[in-house]
N, C-alpha and C positions, 0 to 999 in steps of 0.2 A: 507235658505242661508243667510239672514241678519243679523243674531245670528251672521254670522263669520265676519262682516265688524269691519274694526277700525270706531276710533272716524271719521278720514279723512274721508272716505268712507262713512258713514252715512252723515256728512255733505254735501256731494257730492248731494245725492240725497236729502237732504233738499234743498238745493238750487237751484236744478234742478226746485222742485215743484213750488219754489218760481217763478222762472224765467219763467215757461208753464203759472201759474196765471198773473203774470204781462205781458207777452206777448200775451197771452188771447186765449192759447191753449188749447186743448182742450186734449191733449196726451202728453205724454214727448216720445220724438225724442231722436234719436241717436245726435241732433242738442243739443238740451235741455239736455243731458246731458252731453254735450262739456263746455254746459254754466254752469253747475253747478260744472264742475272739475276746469274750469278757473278762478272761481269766491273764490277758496278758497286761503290757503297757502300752502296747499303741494306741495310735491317732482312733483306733475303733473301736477301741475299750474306752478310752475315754469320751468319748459320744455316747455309749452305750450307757454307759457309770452317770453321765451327767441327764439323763433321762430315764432314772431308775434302773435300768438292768445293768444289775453289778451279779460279778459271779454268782455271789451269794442268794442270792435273791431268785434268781435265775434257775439255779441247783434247786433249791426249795420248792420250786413249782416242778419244776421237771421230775425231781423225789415224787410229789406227790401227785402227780400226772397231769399240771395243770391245776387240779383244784384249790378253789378256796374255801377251805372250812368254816369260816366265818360266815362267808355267804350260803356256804348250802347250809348250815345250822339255823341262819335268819328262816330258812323255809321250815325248816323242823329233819333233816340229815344230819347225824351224829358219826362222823366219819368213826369215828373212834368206837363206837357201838357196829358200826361193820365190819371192821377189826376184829373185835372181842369174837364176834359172834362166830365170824369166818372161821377163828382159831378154833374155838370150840366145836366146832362141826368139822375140821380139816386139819385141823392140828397147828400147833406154835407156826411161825410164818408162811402162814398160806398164801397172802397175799402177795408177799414177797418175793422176787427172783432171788435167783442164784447172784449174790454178791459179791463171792469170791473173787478175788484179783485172777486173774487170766492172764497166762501169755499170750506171746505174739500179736500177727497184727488186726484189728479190727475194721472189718470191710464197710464201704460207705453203702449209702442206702441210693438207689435212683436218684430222686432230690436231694441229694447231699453233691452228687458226682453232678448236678446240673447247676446247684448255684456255684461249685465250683467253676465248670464251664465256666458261666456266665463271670465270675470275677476276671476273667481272662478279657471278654469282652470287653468291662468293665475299664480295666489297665490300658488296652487300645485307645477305647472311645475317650480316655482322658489323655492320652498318647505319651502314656509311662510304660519303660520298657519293661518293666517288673510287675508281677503279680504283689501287693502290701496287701495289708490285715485290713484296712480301707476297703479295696477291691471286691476281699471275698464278704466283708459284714456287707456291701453294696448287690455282690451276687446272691446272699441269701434274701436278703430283702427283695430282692426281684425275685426270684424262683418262688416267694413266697410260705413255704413249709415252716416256718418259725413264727408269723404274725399270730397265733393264740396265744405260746407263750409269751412274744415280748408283749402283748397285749396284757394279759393276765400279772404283770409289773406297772402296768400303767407307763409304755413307750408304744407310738406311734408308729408303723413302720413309714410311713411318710414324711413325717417329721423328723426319724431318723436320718433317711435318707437325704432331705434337706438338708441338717447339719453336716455332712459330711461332702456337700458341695461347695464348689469352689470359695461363694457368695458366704453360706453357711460356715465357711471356717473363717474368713474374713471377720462376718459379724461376732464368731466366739472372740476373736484376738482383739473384737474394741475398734474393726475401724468400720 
């Protein structure tokens, strides 16, 4: 199936790789590979970008597993006091993985290899002979594994999906 990725699409998953090693993953995620579509220049980073989830942003919740510290503090959770404490009872980064840079290659998780699948789909049912970076943010949004994080950014995975149809890229360009 990789023979049919574009240029886009391959760098999708390089930089997916990159992002599971410097986040000190152990698998690339339907997460991981949210981070590796948003991290480029394509048609699917900028859909991504234009409905808050930019790499950055992205990364941030993923660091910090999804949570938002603002909101669990509005309830009275002090992320940062279970931090402290954990260290104190378990020592300096307990909480922490191992985030050393890793070589080699970083294996996909079940739902990573299925919205892959699914962008293959994806490239058919739009009857493009290429797999693009389009495709796979389309098959993760179907396979579904990434809707808390892009939720927890405030993007839709529906409204994603909208913008990057046919209709929905028409109305980005104004007509």
């Amino acid at each position: 199936m990789f023979e049919r990725f574009s240029k886009s699409a391959r760098e999708v998953v390089v930089r997916a790789q990159a992002d599971a090693k410097s986040l000190g993953r152990e698998r690339i995620d339907a997460d991981v590979l949210l981070l590796g579509l948003a991290g480029g220049e394509s048609r699917a980073a900028h859909v991504l970008a234009e409905h808050g989830a930019t790499h950055r942003a992205l990364r941030e919740r993923a660091v910090s597993g999804g949570l938002d510290g603002k909101a669990l503090a509005a309830i009275g959770i002090d992320l940062d006091e279970i931090r402290r404490r954990a260290e104190e009872s378990f020592g300096p980064g307990a909480l922490e993985r191992d985030r050393r840079q890793r070589g080699g290659h970083v294996p996909f998780t079940p739902g990573a290899k299925k919205a892959l699948e699914l962008s293959l789909r994806e490239a058919i049912a739009a009857g493009d002979r290429e797999i693009g970076a389009e495709h796979v943010l389309l098959g993760v949004l179907r396979e579904g594994g990434a809707e808390i994080l892009l939720r927890s950014v405030g993007a839709e995975p529906a409204v994603l999906r909208d913008a990057l149809s046919p209709a929905g890229s028409r109305r980005g360009r104004g007509a």
